[in-house]
Steps between C-alpha positions, in 0.01 A plus 500: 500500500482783283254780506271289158506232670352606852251681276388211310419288777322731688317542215439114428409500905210768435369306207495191713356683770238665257431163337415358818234704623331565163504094511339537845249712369376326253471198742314721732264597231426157398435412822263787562360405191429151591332622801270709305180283546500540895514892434101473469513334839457746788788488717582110399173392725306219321119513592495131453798205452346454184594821370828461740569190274439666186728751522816348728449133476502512833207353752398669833508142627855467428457190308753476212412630161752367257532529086617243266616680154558131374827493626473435856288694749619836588440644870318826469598559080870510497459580152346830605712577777302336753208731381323226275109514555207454321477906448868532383415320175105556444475897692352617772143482358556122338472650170820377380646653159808493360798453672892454407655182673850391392486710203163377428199645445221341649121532479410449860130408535226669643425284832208689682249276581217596280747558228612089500162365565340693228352295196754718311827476667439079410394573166805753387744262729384166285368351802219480768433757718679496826296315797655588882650127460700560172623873660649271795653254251636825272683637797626173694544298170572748177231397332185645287130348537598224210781362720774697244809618712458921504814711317808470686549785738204345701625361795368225678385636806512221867309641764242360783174483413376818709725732294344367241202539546556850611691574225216418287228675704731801457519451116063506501549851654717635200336787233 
């Protein structure tokens, strides 16, 4: 081998090298960024399973929590890295927003209690005000107040009925 030659591939070796951890990187920041909503959670403890639920999909009870994106249900969000939750898509406050999904931009709605129960939130939305009933159908079923199915990156959330429920208490408590 001649003296180029060595030269060159240690050279294509650092590049590879260099490629690889910048690659790494960037995966560790969008992980980190995916993670962001439990930053306003002090030390990861959950001061109920509601709130447990809304950020990790995960119950204190250990039931299963699972997500259907239409396309089968996915254990804990695959789609998110196994960090799918009800505050990866709509913030840690329920506020929702915009959000890029699959090169998408996507208005993600505000889903704090008093903000879908309002007289307003049914009028902009084309539809009735949210009741408690049609807030369980929205999350287990994808579907608004009028029975239409909700945009796309709603999943279709299967969970026992306590989570629910505590899920929902938890949404009541959001500002």
């Amino acid at each position: 081998m001649h003296g180029d030659d060595r030269q060159g591939n240690g050279r294509r070796w650092a590049f590879m090298i260099g490629a690889a951890v910048l690659i790494g990187l960037v995966l560790a920041g969008v992980y980190v960024a995916l993670l962001r909503p439990l930053a306003g959670v002090p030390g990861g403890e959950f001061s109920s399973n509601g709130e447990q639920i809304f950020f990790t999909a995960t119950s204190q009870r250990g039931t299963p929590i699972t997500a259907d994106m239409g396309g089968g249900p996915m254990m804990g969000g695959m789609m998110f890295g196994g960090s799918l939750s009800c505050a990866s898509c709509h913030g840690p406050d329920g506020r929702g927003g915009e959000l890029q999904m699959m090169g998408r931009s996507i208005e993600v709605p505000d889903i704090r209690w008093e903000a879908l129960t309002s007289e307003e939130h049914g009028a902009e939305m084309e539809h009735e005000s949210y009741t408690e009933e049609t807030i369980r159908q929205a999350i287990t079923q994808g579907v608004d107040p009028a029975g239409e199915p909700l945009n796309w990156p709603m999943p279709r959330w299967s969970m026992s009925e306590e989570d629910l429920d505590d899920l929902i208490e938890y949404l009541k408590t959001l500002e």
